[in-house]
C-alpha positions as CSV (number, residue, x, y, z in Angstrom):
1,X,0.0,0.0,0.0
2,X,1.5,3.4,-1.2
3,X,2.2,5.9,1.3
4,X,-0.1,8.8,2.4
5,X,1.0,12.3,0.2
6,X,0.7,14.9,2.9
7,X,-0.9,18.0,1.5
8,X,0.7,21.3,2.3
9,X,-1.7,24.1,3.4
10,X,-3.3,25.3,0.5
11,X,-2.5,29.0,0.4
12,X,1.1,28.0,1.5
13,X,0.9,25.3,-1.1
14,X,-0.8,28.3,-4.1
15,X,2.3,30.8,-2.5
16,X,5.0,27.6,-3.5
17,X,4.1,27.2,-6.6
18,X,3.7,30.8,-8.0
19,X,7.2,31.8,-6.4
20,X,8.8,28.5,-8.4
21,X,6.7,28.8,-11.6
22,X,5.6,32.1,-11.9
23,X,7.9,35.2,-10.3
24,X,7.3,37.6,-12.7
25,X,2.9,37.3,-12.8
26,X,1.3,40.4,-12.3
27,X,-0.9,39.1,-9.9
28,X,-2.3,35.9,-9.2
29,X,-5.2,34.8,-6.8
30,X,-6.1,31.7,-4.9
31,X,-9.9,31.1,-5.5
32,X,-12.8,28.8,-4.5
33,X,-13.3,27.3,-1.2
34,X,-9.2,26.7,-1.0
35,X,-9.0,30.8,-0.9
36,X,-12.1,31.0,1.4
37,X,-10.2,28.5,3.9
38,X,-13.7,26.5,3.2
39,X,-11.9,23.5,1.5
40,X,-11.7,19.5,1.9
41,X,-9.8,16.9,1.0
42,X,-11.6,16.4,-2.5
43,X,-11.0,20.3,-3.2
44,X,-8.7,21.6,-5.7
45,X,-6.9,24.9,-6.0
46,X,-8.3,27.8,-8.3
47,X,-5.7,30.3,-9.3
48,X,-6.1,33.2,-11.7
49,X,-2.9,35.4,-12.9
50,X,-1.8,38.2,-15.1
51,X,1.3,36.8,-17.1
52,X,2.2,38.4,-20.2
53,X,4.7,35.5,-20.7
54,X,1.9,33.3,-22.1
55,X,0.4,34.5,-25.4
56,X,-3.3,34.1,-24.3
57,X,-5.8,32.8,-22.4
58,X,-5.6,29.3,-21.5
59,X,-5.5,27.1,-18.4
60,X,-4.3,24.3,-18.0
61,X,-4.5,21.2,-14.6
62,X,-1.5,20.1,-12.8
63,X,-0.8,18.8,-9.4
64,X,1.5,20.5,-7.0
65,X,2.3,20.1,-3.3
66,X,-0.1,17.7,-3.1
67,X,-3.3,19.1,-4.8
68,X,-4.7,19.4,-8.0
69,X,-4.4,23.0,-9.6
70,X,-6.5,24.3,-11.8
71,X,-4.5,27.4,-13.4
72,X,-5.9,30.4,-15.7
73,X,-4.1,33.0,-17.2
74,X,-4.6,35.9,-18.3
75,X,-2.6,39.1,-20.0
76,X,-2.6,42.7,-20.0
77,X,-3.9,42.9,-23.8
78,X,-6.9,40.0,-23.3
79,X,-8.1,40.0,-19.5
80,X,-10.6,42.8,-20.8
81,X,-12.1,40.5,-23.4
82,X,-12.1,37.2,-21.0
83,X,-13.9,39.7,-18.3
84,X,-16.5,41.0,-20.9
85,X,-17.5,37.5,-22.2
86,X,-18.3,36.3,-18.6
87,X,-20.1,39.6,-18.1
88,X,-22.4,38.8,-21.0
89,X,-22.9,35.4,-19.7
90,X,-24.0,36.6,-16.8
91,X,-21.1,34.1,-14.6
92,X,-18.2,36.5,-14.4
93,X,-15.9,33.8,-12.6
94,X,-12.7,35.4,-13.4
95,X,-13.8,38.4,-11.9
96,X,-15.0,36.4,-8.9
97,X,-11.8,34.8,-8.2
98,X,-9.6,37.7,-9.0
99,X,-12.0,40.4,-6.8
100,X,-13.1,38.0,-3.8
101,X,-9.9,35.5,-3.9
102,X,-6.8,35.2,-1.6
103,X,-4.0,37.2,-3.2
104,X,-1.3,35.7,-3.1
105,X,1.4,37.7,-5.3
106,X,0.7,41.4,-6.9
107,X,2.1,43.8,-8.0
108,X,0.9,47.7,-8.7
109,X,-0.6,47.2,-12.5
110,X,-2.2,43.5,-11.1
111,X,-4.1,45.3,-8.5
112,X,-5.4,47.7,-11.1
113,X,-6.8,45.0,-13.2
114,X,-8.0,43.5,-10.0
115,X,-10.0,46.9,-8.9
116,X,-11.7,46.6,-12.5
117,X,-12.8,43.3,-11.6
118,X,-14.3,44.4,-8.2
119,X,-16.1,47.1,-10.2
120,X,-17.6,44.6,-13.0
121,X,-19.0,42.6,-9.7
122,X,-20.2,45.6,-8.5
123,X,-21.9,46.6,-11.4
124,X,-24.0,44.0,-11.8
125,X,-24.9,42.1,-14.8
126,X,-26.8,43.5,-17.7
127,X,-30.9,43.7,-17.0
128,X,-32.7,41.2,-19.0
129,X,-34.6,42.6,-21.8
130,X,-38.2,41.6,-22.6
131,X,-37.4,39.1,-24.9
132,X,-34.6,37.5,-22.4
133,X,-37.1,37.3,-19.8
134,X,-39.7,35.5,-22.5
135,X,-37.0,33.4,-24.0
136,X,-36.3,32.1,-20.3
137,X,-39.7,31.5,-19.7
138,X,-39.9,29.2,-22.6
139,X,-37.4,27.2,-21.8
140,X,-38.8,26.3,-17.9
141,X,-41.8,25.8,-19.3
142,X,-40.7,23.0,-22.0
143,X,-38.8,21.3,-19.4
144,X,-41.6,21.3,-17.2
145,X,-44.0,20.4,-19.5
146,X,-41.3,17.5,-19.9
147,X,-41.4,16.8,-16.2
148,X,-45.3,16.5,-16.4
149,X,-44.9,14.1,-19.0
150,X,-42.2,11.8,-18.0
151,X,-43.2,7.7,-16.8
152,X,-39.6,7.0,-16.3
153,X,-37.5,8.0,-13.2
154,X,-33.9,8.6,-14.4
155,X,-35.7,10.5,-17.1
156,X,-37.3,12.8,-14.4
157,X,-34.3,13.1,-12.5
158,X,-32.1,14.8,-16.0
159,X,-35.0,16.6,-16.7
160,X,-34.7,18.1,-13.0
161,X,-31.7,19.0,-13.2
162,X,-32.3,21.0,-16.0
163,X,-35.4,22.5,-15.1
164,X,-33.7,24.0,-11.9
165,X,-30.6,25.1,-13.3
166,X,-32.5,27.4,-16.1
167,X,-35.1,28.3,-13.2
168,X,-32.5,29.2,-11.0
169,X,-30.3,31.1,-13.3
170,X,-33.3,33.0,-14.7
171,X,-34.6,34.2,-11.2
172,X,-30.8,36.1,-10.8
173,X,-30.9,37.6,-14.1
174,X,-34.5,38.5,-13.7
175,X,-33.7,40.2,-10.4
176,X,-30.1,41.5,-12.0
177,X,-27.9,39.5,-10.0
178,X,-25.0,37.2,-11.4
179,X,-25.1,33.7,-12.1
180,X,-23.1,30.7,-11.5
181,X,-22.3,27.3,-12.1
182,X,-22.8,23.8,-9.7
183,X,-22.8,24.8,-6.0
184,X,-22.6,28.3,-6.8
185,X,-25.4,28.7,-7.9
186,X,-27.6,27.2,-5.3
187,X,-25.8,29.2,-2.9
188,X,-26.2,32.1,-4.9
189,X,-29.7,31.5,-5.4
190,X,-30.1,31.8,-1.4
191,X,-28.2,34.2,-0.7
192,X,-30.7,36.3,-2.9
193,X,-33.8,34.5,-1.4
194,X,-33.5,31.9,1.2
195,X,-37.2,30.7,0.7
196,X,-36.7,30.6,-2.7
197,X,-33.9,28.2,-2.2
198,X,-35.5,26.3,1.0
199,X,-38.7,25.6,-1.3
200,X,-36.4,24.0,-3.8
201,X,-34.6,22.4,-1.6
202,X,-38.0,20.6,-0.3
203,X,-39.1,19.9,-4.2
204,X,-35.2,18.3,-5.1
205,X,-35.9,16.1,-1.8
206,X,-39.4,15.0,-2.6
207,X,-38.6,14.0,-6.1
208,X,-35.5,12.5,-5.8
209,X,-36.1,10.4,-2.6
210,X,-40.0,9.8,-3.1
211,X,-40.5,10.4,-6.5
212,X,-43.1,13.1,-6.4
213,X,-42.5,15.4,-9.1
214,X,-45.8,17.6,-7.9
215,X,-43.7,20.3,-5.5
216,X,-41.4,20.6,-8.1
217,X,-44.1,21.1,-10.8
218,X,-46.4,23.8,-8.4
219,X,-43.0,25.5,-7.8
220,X,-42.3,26.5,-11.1
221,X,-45.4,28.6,-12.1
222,X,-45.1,30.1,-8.6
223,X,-41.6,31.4,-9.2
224,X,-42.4,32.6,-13.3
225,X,-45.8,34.5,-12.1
226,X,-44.2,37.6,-11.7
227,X,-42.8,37.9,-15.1
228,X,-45.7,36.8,-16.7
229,X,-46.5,33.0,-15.9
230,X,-45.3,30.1,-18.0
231,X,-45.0,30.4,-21.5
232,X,-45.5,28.4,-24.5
233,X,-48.1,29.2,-26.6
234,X,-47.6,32.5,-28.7
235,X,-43.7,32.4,-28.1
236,X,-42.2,34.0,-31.1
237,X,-38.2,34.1,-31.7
């Protein structure tokens, strides 16, 4: 039997590696639940940098110091385009890493790029139009239609997954907040409204322990009613 690896702190471990590899980054930033000091033994280290020694935006996955790294970079002449795509996506995780994450090396013109990220967050996202809002609408609704019409369980379970993920995303942008991916987004989603996310909670439960997609299906046109209900027929693109 192979011997234990002992993992070095994470931030300790982030700090290591950026001194070895990278000297000359602008900045780079230690993310996720590793840079919130929230991490496990299954969690992996998110670090953004500036480093106009790579041509372009890329990451790439290594392991270092015992964990599995997950590295993106970023340059002076492309960090504003990589920004403004997650901005229009309505996830600006970049910005989230390089704003709310651990610093761990910076220097004067990284911490200028990282103030521009604090102000994208702060900004907010950009307010869903009309149409956004009816084209998210249309999309619950099919899946729950779906949901309705499922006999099979695994079927109801994909379907599920879906159907909360677009409901969930389309509640933020509704209400102008960001989005987010996995995890984040639930715990976005109750940080916004904690009912909200306790009432899905309760629906997730009841289908996926007792099969009873009803909660589920009542939630949905609860949630759409105040931007005009479900909707299917009449939807025009």
């Amino acid at each position: 039997m192979g011997e234990r690896i002992v993992k070095t702190e994470p931030f300790e471990a982030a700090k290591q590696l950026i001194s070895r590899d990278y000297p000359n980054c602008l900045i780079a930033v230690l993310g996720g639940s590793a840079g919130r000091g929230e991490h496990n033994e299954q969690s992996d280290l998110d670090i953004v940098l500036i480093d106009d020694s790579v041509e372009d935006f890329n990451r790439k996955t290594i392991e270092s110091f015992g964990w599995v790294v997950e590295l993106f970079f970023l340059t002076t002449s492309g960090y504003r385009e990589q920004f403004d795509a997650g901005v229009m996506a309505g996830n600006p995780t970049l910005q989230r890493i390089l704003a709310e994450g651990r610093v761990i090396h910076s220097r004067p013109e990284g911490e200028k790029i990282r103030e521009e990220a604090q102000n994208d967050l702060d900004y907010g996202p950009l307010p869903y139009t009309s149409f956004d809002i009816d084209v998210a609408r249309y999309a619950v609704t099919e899946f729950m239609m779906d949901l309705k019409g499922s006999d099979k369980r695994v079927e109801m379970w994909f379907i599920a997954q879906k159907l909360t993920t677009l409901l969930c995303e389309f509640i933020l942008r509704a209400n102008q907040h960001w989005t987010g991916e996995g995890k984040t987004l639930y715990r976005l989603v109750s940080a916004f409204n904690s009912s909200i996310a306790a009432d899905l909670e309760d629906a997730l439960e009841r289908l996926y322990l007792y099969d009873d997609r009803e909660a589920l299906i009542e939630l949905v046109p609860r949630l759409l009613e105040p931007y005009g209900g479900p909707h299917l027929i009449g939807y025009e693109e």
